[in-house]
mmCIF file of the C-alpha atoms, coordinates in Angstrom:
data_MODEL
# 
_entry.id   MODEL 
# 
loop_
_atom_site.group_PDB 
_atom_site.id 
_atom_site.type_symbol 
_atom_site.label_atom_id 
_atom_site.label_alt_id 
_atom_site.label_comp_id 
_atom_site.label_asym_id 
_atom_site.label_entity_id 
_atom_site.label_seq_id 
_atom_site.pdbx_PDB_ins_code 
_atom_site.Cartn_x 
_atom_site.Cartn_y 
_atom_site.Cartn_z 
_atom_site.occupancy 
_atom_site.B_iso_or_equiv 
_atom_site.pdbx_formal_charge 
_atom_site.auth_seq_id 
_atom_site.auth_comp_id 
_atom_site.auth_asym_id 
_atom_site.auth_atom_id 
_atom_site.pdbx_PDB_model_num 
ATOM 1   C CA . UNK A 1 1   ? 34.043 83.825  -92.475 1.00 0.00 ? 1   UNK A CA 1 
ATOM 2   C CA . UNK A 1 2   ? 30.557 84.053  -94.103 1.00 0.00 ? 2   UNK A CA 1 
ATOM 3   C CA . UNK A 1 3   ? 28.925 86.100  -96.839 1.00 0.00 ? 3   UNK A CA 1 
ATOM 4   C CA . UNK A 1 4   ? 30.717 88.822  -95.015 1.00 0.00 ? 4   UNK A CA 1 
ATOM 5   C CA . UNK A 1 5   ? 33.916 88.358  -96.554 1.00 0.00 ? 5   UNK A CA 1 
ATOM 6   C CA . UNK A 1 6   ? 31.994 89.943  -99.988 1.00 0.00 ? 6   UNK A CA 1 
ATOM 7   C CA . UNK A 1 7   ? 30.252 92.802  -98.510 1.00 0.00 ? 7   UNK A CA 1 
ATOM 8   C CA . UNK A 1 8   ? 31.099 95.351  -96.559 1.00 0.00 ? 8   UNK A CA 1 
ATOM 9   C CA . UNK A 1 9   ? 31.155 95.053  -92.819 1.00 0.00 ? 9   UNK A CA 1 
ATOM 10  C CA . UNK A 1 10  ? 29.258 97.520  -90.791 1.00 0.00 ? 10  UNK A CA 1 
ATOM 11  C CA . UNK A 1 11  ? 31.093 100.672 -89.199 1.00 0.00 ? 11  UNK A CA 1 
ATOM 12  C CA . UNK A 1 12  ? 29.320 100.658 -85.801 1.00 0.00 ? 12  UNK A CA 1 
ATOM 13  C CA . UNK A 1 13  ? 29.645 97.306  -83.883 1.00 0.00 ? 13  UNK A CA 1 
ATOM 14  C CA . UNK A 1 14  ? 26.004 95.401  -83.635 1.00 0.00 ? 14  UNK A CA 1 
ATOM 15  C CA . UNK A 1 15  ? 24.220 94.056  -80.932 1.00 0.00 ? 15  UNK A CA 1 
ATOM 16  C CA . UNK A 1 16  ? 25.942 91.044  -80.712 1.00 0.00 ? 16  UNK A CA 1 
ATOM 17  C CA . UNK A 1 17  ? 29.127 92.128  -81.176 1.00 0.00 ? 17  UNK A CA 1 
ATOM 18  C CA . UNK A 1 18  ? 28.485 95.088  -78.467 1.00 0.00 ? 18  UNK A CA 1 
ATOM 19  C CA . UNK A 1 19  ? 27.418 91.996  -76.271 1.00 0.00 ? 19  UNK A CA 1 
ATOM 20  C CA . UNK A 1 20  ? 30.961 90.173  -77.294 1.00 0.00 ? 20  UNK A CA 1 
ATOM 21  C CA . UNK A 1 21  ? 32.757 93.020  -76.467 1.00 0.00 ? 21  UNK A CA 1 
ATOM 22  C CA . UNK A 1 22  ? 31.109 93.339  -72.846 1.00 0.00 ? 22  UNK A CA 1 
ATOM 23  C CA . UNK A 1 23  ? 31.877 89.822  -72.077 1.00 0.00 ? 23  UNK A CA 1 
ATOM 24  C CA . UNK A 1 24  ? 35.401 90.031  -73.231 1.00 0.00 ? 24  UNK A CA 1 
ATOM 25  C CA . UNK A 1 25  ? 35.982 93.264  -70.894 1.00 0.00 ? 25  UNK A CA 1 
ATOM 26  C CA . UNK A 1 26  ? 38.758 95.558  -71.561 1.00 0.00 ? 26  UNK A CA 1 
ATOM 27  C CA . UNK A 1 27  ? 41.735 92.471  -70.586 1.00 0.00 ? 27  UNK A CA 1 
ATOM 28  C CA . UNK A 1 28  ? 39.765 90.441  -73.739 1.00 0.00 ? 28  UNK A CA 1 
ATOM 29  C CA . UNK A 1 29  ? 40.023 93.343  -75.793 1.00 0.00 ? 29  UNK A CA 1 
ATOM 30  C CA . UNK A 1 30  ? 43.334 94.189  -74.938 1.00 0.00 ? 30  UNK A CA 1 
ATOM 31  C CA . UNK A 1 31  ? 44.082 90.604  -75.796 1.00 0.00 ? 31  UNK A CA 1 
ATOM 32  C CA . UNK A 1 32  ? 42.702 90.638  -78.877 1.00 0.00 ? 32  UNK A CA 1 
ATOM 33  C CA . UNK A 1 33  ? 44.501 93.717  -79.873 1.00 0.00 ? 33  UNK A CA 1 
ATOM 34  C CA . UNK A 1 34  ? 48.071 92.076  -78.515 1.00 0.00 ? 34  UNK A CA 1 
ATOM 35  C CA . UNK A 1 35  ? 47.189 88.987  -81.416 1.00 0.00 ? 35  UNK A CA 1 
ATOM 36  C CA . UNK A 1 36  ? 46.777 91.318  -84.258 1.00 0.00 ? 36  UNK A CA 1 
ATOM 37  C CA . UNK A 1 37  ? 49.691 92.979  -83.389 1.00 0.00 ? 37  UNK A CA 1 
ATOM 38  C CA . UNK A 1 38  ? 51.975 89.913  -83.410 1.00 0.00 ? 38  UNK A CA 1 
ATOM 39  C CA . UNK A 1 39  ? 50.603 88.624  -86.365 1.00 0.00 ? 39  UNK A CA 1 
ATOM 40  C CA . UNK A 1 40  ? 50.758 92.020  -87.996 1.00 0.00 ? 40  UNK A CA 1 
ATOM 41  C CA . UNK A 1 41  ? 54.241 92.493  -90.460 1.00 0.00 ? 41  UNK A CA 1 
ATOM 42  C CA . UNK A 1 42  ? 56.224 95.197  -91.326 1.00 0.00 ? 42  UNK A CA 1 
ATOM 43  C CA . UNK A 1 43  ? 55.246 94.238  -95.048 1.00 0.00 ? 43  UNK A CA 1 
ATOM 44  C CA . UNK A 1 44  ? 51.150 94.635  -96.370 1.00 0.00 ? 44  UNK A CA 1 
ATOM 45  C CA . UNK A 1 45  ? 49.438 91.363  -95.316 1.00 0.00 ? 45  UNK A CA 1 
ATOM 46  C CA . UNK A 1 46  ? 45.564 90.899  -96.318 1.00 0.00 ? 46  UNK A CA 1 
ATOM 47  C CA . UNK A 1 47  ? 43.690 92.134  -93.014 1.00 0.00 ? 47  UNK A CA 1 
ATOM 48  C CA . UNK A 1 48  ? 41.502 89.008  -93.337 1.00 0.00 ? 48  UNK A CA 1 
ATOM 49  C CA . UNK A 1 49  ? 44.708 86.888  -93.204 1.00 0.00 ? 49  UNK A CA 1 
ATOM 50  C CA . UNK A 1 50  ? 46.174 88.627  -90.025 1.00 0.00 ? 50  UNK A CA 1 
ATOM 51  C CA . UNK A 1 51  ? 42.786 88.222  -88.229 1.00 0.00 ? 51  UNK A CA 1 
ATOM 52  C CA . UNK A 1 52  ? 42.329 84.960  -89.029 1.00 0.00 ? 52  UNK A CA 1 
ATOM 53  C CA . UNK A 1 53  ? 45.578 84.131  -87.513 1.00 0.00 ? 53  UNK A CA 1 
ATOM 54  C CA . UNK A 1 54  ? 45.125 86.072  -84.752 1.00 0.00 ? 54  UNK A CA 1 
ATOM 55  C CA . UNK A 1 55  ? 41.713 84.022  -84.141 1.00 0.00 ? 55  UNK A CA 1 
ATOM 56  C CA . UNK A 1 56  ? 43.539 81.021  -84.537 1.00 0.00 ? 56  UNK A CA 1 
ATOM 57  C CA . UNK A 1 57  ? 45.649 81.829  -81.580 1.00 0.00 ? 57  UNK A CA 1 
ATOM 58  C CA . UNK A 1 58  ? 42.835 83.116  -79.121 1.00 0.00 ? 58  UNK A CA 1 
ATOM 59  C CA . UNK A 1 59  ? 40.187 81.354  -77.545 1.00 0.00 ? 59  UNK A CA 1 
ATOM 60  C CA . UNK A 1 60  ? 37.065 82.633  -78.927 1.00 0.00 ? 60  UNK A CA 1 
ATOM 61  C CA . UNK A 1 61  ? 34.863 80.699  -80.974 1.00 0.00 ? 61  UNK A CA 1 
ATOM 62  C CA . UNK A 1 62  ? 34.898 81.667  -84.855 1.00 0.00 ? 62  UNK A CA 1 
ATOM 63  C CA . UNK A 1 63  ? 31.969 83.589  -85.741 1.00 0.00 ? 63  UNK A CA 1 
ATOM 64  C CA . UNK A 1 64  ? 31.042 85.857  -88.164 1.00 0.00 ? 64  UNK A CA 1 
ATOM 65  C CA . UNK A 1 65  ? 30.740 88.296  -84.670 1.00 0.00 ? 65  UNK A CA 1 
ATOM 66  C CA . UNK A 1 66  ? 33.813 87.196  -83.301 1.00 0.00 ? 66  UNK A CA 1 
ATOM 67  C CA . UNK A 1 67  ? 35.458 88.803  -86.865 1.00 0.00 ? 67  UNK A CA 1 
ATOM 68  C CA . UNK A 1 68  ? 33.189 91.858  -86.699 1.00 0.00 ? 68  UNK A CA 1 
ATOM 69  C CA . UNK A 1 69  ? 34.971 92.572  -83.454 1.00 0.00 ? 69  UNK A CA 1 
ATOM 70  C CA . UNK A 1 70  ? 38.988 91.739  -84.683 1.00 0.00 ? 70  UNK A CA 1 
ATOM 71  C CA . UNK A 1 71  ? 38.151 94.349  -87.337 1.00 0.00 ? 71  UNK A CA 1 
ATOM 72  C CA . UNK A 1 72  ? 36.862 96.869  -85.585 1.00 0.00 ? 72  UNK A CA 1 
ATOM 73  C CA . UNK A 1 73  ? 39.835 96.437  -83.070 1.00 0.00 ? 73  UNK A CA 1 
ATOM 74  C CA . UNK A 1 74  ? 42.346 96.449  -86.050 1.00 0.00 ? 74  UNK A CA 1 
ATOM 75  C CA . UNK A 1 75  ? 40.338 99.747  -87.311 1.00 0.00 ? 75  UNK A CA 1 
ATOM 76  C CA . UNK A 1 76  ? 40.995 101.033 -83.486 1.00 0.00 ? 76  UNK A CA 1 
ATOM 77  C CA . UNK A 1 77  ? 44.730 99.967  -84.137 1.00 0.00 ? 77  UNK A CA 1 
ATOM 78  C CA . UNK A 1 78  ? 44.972 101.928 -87.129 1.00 0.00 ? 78  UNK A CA 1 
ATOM 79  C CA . UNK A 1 79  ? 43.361 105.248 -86.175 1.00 0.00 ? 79  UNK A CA 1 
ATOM 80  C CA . UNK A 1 80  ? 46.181 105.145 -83.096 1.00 0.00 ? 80  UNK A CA 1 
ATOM 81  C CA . UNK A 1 81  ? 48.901 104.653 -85.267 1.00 0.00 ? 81  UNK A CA 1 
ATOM 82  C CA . UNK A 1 82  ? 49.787 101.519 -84.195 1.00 0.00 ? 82  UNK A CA 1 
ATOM 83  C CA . UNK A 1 83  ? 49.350 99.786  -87.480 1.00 0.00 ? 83  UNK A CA 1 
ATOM 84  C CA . UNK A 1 84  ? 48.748 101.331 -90.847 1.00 0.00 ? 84  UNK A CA 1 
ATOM 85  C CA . UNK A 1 85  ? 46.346 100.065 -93.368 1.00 0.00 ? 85  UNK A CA 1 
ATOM 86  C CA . UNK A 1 86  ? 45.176 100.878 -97.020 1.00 0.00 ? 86  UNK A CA 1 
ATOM 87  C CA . UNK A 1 87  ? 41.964 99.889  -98.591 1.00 0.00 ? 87  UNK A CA 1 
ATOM 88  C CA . UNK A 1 88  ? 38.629 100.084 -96.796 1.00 0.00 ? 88  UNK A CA 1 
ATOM 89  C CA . UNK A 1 89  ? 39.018 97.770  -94.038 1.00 0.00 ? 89  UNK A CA 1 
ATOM 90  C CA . UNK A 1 90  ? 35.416 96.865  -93.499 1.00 0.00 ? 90  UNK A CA 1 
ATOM 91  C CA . UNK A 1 91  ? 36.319 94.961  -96.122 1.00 0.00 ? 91  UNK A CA 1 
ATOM 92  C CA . UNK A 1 92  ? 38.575 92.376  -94.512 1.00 0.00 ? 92  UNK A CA 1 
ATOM 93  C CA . UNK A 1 93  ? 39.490 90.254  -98.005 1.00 0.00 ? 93  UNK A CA 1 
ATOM 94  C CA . UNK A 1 94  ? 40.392 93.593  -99.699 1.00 0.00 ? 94  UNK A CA 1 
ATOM 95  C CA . UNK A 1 95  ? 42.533 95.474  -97.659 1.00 0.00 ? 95  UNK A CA 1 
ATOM 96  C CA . UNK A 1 96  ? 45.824 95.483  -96.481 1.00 0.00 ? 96  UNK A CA 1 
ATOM 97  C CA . UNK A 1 97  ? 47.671 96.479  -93.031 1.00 0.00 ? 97  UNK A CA 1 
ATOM 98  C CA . UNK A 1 98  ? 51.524 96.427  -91.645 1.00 0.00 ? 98  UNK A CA 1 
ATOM 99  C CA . UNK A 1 99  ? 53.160 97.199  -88.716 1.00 0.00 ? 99  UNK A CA 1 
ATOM 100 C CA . UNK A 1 100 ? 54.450 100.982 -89.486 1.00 0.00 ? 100 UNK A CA 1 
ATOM 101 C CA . UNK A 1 101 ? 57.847 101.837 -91.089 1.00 0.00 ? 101 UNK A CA 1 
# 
């Protein structure tokens, strides 16, 4: 992670993350979603720290884009109930999720 782990991530995907997303197809993303999960505890965990394990254990390239797109798919995984999360989450560093009670 870059100077994005200070500011505030966009809401809406960019270009290149659109791009990343394309490429990946809906298996990737699927994928992706399956690694937060797993890393994902039934106690708060720093989002930043579950993403950056889940990136660990997938095969894409660390990139500021490549952790654009595991937040916006943790966001997804939040807003379906799957996981629950406190703090803004565009802000990686300061917010929290867990796998829900």
């Amino acid at each position: 992670m870059s100077s994005q782990d200070e500011s505030q991530l966009p809401a809406e995907p960019d270009d290149s993350e659109t791009v990343l997303a394309q490429q990946l197809g809906p298996a990737g993303l699927e994928a992706i979603d399956h690694k937060i999960m797993t890393h994902a505890q039934p106690h708060w965990l720093k989002l930043a720290r579950v993403l950056w394990d889940a990136m660990q254990a997938g095969d894409l390239a660390e990139s500021d884009t490549c952790m654009a797109l595991h937040v916006h798919r943790a966001i997804k995984l939040v807003e379906s109930g799957l996981l629950e999360g406190q703090g803004n989450l565009l802000r990686p560093r300061w917010s929290e999720i867990r796998l829900p009670r």
